[in-house]
C-alpha positions as CSV (number, residue, x, y, z in Angstrom):
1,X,0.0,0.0,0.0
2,X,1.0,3.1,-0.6
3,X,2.4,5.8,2.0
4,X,0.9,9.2,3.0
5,X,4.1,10.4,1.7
6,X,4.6,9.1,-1.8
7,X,0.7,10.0,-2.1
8,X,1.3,13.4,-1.1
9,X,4.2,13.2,-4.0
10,X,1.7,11.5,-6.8
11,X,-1.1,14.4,-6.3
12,X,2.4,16.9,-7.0
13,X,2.9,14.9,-9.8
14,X,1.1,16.9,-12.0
15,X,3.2,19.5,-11.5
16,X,6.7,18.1,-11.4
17,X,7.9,15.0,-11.7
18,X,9.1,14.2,-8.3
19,X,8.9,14.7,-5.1
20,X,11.2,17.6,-4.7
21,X,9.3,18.9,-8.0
22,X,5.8,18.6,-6.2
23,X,7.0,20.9,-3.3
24,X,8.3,23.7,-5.7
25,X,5.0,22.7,-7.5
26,X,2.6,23.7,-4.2
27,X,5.0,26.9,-3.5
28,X,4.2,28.1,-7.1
29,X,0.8,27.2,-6.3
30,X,0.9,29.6,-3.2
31,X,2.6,32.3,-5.1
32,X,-0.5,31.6,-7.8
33,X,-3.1,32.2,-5.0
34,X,-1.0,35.1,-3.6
35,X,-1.3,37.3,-6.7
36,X,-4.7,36.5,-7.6
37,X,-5.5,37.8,-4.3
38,X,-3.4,40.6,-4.8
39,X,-5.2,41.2,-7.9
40,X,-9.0,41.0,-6.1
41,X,-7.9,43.6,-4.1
42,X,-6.7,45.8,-6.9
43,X,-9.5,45.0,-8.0
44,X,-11.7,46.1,-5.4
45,X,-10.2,49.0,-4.8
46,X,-9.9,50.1,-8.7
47,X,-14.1,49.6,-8.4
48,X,-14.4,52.5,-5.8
49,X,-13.0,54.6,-8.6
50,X,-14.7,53.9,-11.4
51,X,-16.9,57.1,-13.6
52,X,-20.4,56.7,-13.6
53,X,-22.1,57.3,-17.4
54,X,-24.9,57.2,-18.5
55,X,-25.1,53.3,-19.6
56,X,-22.8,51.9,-16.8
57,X,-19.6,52.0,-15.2
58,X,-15.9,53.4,-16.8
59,X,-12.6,52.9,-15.8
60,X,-10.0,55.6,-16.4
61,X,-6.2,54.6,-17.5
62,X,-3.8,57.3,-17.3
63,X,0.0,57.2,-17.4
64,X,2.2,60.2,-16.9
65,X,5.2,61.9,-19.3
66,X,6.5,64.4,-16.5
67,X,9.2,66.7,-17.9
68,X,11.7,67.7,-15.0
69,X,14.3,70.5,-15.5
70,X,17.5,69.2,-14.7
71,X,19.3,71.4,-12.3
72,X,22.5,72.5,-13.7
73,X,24.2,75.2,-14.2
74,X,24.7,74.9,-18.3
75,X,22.8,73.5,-21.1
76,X,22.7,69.7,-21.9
77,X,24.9,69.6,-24.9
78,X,26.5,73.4,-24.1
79,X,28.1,76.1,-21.7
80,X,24.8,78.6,-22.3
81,X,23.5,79.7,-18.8
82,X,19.7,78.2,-17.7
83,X,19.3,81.0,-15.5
84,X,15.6,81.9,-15.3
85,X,14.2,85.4,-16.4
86,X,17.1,86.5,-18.7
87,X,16.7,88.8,-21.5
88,X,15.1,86.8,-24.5
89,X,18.1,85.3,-26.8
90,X,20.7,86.2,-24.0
91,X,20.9,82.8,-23.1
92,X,22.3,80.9,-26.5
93,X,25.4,79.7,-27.5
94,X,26.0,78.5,-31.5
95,X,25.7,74.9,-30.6
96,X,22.0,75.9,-29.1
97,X,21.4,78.4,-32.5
98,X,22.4,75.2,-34.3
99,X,25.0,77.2,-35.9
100,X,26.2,75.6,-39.0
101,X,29.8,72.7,-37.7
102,X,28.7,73.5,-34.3
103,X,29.0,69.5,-32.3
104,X,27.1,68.7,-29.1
105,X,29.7,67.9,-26.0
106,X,27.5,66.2,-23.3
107,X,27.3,67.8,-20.2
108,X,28.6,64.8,-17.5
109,X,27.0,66.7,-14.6
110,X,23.5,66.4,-16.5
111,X,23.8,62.8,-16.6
112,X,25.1,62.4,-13.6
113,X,21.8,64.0,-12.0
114,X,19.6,61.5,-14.2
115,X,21.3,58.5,-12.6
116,X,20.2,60.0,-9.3
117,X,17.0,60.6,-10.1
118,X,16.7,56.9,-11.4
119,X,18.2,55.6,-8.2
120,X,15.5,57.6,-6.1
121,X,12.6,56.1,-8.1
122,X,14.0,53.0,-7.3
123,X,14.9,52.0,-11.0
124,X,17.2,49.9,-13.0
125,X,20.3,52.3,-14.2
126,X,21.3,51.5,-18.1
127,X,25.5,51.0,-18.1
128,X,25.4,51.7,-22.3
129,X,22.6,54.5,-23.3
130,X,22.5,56.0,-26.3
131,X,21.3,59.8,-28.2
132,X,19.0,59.4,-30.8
133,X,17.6,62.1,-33.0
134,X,14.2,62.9,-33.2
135,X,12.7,64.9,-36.2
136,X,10.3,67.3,-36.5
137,X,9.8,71.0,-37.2
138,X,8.9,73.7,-34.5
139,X,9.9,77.2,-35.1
140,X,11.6,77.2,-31.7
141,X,13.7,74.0,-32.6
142,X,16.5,75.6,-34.6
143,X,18.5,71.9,-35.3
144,X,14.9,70.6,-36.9
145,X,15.2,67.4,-34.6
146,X,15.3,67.1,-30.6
147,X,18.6,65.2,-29.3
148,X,16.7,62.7,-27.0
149,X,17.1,58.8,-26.4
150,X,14.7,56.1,-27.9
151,X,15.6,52.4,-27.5
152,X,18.3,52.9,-24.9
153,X,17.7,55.6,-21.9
154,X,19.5,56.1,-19.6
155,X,17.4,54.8,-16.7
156,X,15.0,51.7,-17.2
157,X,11.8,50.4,-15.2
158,X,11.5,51.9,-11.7
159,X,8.5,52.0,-9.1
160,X,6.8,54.8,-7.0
161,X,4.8,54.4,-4.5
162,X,1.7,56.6,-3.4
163,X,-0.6,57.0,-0.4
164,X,-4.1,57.0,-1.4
165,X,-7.4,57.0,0.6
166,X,-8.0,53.6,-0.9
167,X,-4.6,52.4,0.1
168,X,-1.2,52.4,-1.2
169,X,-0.6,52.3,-4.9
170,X,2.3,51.3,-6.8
171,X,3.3,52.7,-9.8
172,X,5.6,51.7,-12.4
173,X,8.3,53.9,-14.2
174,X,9.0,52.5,-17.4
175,X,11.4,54.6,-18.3
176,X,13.5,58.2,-18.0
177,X,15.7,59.6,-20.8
178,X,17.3,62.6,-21.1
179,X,16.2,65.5,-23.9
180,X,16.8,68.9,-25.0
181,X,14.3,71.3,-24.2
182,X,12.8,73.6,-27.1
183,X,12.7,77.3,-27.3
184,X,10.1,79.7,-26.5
185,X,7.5,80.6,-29.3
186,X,6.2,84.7,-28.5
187,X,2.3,85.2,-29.6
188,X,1.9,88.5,-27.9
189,X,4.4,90.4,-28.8
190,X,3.3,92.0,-32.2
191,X,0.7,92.0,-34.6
192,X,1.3,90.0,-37.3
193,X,4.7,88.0,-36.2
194,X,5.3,85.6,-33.7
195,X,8.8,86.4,-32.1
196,X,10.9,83.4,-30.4
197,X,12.8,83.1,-27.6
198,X,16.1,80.3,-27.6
199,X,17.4,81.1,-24.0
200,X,15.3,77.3,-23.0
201,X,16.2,75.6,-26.2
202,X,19.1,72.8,-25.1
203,X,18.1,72.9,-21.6
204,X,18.5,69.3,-20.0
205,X,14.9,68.1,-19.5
206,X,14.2,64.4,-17.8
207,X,11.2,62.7,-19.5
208,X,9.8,60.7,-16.9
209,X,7.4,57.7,-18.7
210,X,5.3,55.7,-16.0
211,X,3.2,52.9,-16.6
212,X,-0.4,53.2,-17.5
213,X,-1.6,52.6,-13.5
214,X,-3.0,54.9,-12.4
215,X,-7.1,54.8,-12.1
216,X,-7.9,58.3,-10.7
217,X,-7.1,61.8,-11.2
218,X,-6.8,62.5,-7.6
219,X,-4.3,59.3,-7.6
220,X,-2.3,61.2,-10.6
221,X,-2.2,64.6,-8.6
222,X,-0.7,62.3,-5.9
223,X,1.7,60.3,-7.6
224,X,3.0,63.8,-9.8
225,X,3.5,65.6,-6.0
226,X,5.3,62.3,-4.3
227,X,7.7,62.4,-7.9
228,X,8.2,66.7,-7.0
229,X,9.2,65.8,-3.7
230,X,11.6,62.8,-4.7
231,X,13.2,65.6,-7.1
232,X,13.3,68.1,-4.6
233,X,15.2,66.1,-1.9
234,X,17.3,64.7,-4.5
235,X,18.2,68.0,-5.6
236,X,18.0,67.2,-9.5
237,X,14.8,69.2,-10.4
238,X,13.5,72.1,-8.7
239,X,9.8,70.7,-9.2
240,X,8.5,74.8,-9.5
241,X,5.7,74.2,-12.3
242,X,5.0,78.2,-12.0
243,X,8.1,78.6,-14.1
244,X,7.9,75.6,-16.2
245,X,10.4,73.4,-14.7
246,X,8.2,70.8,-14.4
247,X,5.5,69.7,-16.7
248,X,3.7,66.9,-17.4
249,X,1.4,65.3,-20.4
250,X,-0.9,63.3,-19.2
251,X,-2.2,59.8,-21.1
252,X,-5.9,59.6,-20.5
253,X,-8.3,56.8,-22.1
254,X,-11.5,54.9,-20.5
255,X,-13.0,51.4,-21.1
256,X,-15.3,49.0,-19.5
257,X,-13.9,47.5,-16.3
258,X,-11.9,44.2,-17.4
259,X,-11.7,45.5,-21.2
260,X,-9.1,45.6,-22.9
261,X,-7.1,49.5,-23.3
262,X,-9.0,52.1,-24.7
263,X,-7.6,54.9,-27.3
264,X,-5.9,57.2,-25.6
265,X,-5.1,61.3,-25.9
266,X,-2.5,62.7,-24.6
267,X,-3.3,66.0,-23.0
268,X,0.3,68.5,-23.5
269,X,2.6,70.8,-21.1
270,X,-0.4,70.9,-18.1
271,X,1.5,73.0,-15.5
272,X,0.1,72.6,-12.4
273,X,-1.1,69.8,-10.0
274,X,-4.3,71.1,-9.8
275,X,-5.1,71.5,-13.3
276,X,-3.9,67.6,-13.5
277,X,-6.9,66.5,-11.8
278,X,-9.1,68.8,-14.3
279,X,-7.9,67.7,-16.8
280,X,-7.9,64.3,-16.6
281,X,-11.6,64.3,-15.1
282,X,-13.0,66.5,-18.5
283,X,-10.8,64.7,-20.8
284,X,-12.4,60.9,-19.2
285,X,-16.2,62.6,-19.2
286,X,-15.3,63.8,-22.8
287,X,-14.6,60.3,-23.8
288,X,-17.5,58.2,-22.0
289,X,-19.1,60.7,-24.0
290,X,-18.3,60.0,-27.6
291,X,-18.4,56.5,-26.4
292,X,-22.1,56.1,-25.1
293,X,-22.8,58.1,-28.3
294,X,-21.5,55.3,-30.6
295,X,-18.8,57.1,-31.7
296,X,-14.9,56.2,-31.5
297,X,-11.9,58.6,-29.9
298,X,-9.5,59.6,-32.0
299,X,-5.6,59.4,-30.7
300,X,-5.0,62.7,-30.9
301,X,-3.1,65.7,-28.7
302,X,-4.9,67.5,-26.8
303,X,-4.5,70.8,-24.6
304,X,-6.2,71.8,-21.6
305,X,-8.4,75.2,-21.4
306,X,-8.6,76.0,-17.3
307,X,-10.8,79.2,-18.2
308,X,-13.6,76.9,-20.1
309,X,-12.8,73.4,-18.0
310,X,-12.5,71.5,-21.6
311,X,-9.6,70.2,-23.5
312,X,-9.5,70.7,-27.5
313,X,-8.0,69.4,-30.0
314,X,-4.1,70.1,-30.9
315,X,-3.0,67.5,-33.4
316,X,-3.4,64.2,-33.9
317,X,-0.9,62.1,-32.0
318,X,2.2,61.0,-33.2
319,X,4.1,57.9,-33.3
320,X,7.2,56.8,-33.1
321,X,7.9,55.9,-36.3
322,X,6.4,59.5,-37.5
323,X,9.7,61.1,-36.0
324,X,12.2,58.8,-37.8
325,X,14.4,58.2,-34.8
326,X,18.0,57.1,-35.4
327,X,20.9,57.6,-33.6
328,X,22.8,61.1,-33.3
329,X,26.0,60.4,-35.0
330,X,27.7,63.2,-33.7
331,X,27.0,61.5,-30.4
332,X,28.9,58.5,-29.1
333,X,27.1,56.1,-27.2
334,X,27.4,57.1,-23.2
335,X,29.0,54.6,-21.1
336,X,29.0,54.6,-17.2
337,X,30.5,51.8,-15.2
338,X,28.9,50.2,-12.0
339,X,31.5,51.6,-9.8
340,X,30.2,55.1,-10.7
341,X,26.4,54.3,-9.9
342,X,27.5,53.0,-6.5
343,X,30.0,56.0,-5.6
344,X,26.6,58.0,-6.5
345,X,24.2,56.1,-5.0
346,X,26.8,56.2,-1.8
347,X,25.4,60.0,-1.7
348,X,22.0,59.7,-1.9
349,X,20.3,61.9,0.7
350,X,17.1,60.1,2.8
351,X,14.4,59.9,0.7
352,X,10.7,60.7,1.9
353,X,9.7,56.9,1.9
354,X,12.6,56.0,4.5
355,X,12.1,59.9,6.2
356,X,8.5,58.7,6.8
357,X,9.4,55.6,8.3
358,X,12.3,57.2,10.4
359,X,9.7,59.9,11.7
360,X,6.8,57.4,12.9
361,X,9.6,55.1,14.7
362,X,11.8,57.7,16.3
363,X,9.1,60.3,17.4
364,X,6.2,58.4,17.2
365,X,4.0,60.3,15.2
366,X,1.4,59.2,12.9
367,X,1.9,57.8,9.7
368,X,-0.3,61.1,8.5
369,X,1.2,63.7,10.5
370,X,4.9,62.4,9.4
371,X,3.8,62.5,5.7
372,X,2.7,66.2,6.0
373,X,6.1,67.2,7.3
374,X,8.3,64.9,4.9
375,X,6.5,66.3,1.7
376,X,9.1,68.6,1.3
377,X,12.5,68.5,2.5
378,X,12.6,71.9,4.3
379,X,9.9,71.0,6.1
380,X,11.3,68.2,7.7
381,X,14.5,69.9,8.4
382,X,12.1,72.7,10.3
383,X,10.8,69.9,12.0
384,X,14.0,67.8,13.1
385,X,15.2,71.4,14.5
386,X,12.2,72.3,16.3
387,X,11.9,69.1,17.6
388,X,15.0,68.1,18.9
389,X,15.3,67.1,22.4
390,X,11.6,67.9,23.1
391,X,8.0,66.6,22.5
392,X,8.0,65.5,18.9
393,X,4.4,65.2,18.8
394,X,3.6,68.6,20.0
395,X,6.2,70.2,17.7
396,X,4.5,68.4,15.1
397,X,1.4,69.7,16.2
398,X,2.4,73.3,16.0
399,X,4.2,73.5,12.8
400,X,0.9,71.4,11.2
401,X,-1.8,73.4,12.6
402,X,-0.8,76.6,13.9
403,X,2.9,77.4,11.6
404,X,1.5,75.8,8.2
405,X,-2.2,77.4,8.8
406,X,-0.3,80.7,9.2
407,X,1.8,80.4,6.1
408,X,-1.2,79.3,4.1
409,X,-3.0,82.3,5.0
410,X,-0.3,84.5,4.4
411,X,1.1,82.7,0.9
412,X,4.5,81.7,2.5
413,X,6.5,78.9,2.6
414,X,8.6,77.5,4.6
415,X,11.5,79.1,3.9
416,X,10.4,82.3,4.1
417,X,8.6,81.4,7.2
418,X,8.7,84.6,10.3
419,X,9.3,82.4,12.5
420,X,11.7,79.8,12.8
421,X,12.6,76.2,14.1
422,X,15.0,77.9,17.2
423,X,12.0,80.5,17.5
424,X,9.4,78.0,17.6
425,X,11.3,75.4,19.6
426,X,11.6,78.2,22.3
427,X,7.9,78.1,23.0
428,X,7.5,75.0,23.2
429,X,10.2,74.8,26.2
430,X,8.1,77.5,28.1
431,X,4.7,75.2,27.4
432,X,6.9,72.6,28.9
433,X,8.5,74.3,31.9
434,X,4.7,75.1,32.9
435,X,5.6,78.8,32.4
436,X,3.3,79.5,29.6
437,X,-0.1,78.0,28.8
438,X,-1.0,76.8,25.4
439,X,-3.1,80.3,24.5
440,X,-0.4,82.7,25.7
441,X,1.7,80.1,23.8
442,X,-0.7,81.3,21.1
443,X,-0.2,85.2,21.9
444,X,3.6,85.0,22.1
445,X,3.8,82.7,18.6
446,X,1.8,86.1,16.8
447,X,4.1,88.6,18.5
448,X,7.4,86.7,17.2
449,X,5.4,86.3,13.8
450,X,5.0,89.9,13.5
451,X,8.0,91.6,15.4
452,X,10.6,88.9,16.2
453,X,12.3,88.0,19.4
454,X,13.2,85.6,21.6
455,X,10.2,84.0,23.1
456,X,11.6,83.9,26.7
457,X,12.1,87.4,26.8
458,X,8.8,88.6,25.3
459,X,7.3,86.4,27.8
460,X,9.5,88.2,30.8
461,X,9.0,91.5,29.2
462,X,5.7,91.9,28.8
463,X,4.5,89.6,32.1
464,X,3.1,86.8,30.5
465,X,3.9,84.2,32.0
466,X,2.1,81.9,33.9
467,X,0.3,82.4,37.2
468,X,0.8,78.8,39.6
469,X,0.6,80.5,42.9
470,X,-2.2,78.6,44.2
471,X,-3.3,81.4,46.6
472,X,-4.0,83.6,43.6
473,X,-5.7,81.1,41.9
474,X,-8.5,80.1,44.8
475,X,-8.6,83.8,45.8
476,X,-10.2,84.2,42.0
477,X,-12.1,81.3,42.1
478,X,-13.5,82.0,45.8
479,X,-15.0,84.8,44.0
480,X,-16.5,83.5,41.4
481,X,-18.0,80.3,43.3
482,X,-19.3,83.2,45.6
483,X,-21.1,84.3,43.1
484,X,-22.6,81.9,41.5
485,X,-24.8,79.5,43.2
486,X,-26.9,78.3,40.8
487,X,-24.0,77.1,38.9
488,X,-22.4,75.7,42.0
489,X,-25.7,73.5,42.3
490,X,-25.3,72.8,38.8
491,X,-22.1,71.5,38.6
492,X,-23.0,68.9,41.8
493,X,-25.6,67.0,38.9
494,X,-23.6,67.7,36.2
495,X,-19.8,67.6,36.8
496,X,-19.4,69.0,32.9
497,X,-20.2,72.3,34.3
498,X,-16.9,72.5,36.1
499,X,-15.5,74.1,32.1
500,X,-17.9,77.2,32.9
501,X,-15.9,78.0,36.2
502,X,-12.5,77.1,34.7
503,X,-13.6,79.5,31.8
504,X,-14.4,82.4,33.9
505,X,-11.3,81.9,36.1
506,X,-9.4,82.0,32.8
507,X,-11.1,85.0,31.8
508,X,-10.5,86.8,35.3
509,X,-6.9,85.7,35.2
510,X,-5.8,87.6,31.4
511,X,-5.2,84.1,30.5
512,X,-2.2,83.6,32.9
513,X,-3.8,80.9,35.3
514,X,-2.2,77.2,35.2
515,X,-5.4,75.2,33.8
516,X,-5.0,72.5,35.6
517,X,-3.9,74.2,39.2
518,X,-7.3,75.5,38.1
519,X,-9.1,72.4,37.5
520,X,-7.7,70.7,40.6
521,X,-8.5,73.8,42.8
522,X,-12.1,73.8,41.0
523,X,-12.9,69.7,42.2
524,X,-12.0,70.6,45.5
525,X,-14.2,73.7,46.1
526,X,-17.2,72.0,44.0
527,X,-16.6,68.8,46.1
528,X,-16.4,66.9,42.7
């Protein structure tokens, strides 16, 4: 008869052909089950977001093309300055004019700032990449072709990953090459001519290409301000889309959930994070539109009209073979060893993923509150400061509610913040030491936003600090318990009226009374 074990190894037969074979057999089995589970929950989740029309239900599929401004002092291929806001045509050497035996020269510390970026997204770095050009005419594009890289960038598939109500999403990078940027086309500036402007043309640009995963607009707006903060701590990209340094198309198409891709339209150059989510939710309606009509969407590039909330047509979209991409040969191909990706991944600062994780395990705050102050690296900097050797969670308190709510209503940053991390860490020693309460802690934060100071001595100066001599403190509420009974009786039935008396004592005191010497003092009296 046969054994339970060489049973166990028939039913794995169908799998492998022995026994060792059966067991890989069930742990492929439970790797099977794994991501089919994985997939029911993407699933589920992708189901909160689908668009409701008017015969049913509509997924939206959008991948990203994010154009990041290198940070660098020249021009990708030349010495010209990328200084912002110089005179028009200021800015241009003859390689940028396209000046007639003029050859590119790569500039090292351009690439070197796209293998950075690569290693924050997590992605695969490309030893061997390779220039290609691609062709097409724009009045600002004096060469009449783009340098840019096809079939070998310089950075391969990488991953962010986002925070969303619904849970975390992960999406995929598939690639990020380097470019030239194009000039500047004028409209306004006279009648009948349009003027251009080269000081952009050859500035280093990083296309970033994600996968098509996204399923949301608000997830895109996410995922485009977790990729600005990765730049900003990185340093490679100053992420400021007021200015143009960073810029994104945006891939939008719809089908019916578990159909296959739809046609997409790529909507150009949308500039801010905002007008991302508009975008994508008019361009999605636009389509469900055509669609329940019975008619078909047309690939095609699109721009986005903020003023009117609708995108229109630009051109239809172009593919690759349209730009007859081959490589550039004045361009040999660029070769990096691993030795150099290490030394420069040796130097990579803490990125806001690990930052996050740092700040919920060594100051205990919540996973929320440590996103908030990790979104941008000067934040987190305030914070550390503010924070160290004190309460973490009430530092992170103040600079959330009361220090961002401030600079919100004011249209500040952080770095141009009144009142700084030594400043605010100040206060929060005089809550501690019991010499302040939390509303003078209030009145002293306004007078070193508006005048400056050290907190300590605008407490000592003006007399605002806190009153604990208990004597004082029954003398006032002696008083008021005097004359009050009716509350007095109150408060025996309903304890909750204790907060009137501490209220008025509060009141009586200019603020300055220790609450709870108060409260304490209060139970006694009330004989609570």
């Amino acid at each position: 008869m046969m054994g339970a074990s060489s049973w166990k190894c028939r039913l794995a037969r169908g799998f492998a052909p022995s026994c060792r074979g059966g067991r890989d057999a069930l742990s492929t089995v439970r790797e099977i089950i794994a991501t089919n589970a994985v997939n029911v929950m993407r699933d589920a989740v992708a189901n909160k977001k689908l668009l409701k029309g008017a015969t049913g239900d509509w997924e939206v599929v959008i991948g990203m093309e994010v154009h990041a401004q290198v940070t660098s002092n020249a021009k990708l291929f030349s010495g010209a300055s990328t200084a912002f806001g110089g005179e028009p045509n200021t800015q241009v050497s003859l390689v940028d004019a396209a000046m007639p035996g003029m050859l590119p020269v790569i500039n090292e510390g351009c690439l070197r700032q796209a293998i950075r970026t690569g290693l924050g997204l997590n992605a695969r770095i490309n030893l061997k990449s390779v220039f290609d050009r691609k062709n097409y005419f724009y009045p600002d594009l004096p060469q009449g072709y783009q340098i840019s890289q096809y079939k070998s960038p310089v950075v391969g598939e990488g991953v962010v990953t986002i925070d969303t109500p619904d849970g975390v999403v992960e999406v995929g990078i598939e690639r990020l090459h380097l470019e030239q940027d194009a000039g500047k086309s004028l409209h306004d500036q006279h009648a009948t001519m349009s003027f251009v402007d080269l000081n952009r043309a050859g500035v280093a640009l990083m296309e970033i290409v994600s996968k098509p995963d996204l399923r949301s607009a608000e997830d895109a707006k996410a995922y485009v301000a977790k990729l600005r903060s990765i730049l900003r701590y990185l340093g490679t990209c100053d992420g400021d889309m007021e200015k143009g340094n960073l810029r994104a198309d945006v891939n939008v198409s719809v089908r019916r959930p578990g159909e296959p891709l739809g046609t997409r339209c790529e909507i150009k150059n949308v500039n801010s994070i905002r007008f991302i989510g508009q975008a994508i939710d008019v361009e999605a309606r636009r389509q469900i539109g055509l669609l329940e009509d019975g008619e078909t969407v047309e690939q095609e590039t699109r721009l986005f009209d903020p003023n009117r909330g609708e995108t229109r047509s630009m051109r239809s979209k172009q593919e690759a073979h349209d730009y007859r991409y081959f490589p550039d040969p004045d361009l040999l191909p660029v070769e990096v060893s691993q030795a150099y990706v290490d030394a420069l991944k040796i130097d990579l600062p803490e990125l806001p993923d690990a930052k996050t994780k740092r700040f919920v395990g060594d100051y205990g705050l919540s996973a929320y509150d440590a996103g908030v102050l990790v979104a941008e690296r000067e934040t987190a900097d305030f914070f550390e400061a503010a924070a160290k050797g004190r309460d973490a969670k009430a530092a992170a308190n103040w600079i959330i509610n009361e220090l961002f709510g401030r600079l919100n209503k004011e249209g500040k940053d952080i770095g141009s913040s009144p009142v700084s991390a030594e400043q605010l860490g100040a206060i929060l020693d005089l809550i501690a030491a019991g010499t302040i309460s939390g509303k003078i802690a209030k009145d002293v934060f306004e007078v070193v936003w508006m005048e400056g100071g050290d907190p300590h001595r605008i407490v000592e100066e003006r007399g605002l600090k806190q009153v604990t001599d208990t004597g004082a403190i029954e003398a006032l509420i002696d008083e008021i318990v005097a004359g009050n009974p009716d509350k007095v009786a109150q408060a025996k039935d309903k304890p909750a009226v204790v907060g009137w008396f501490v209220g008025q004592v509060m009141k009586n005191s200019g603020g300055k009374a220790n609450p709870k010497v108060v409260n304490d003092l209060l139970k006694t009296k009330l004989g609570l």
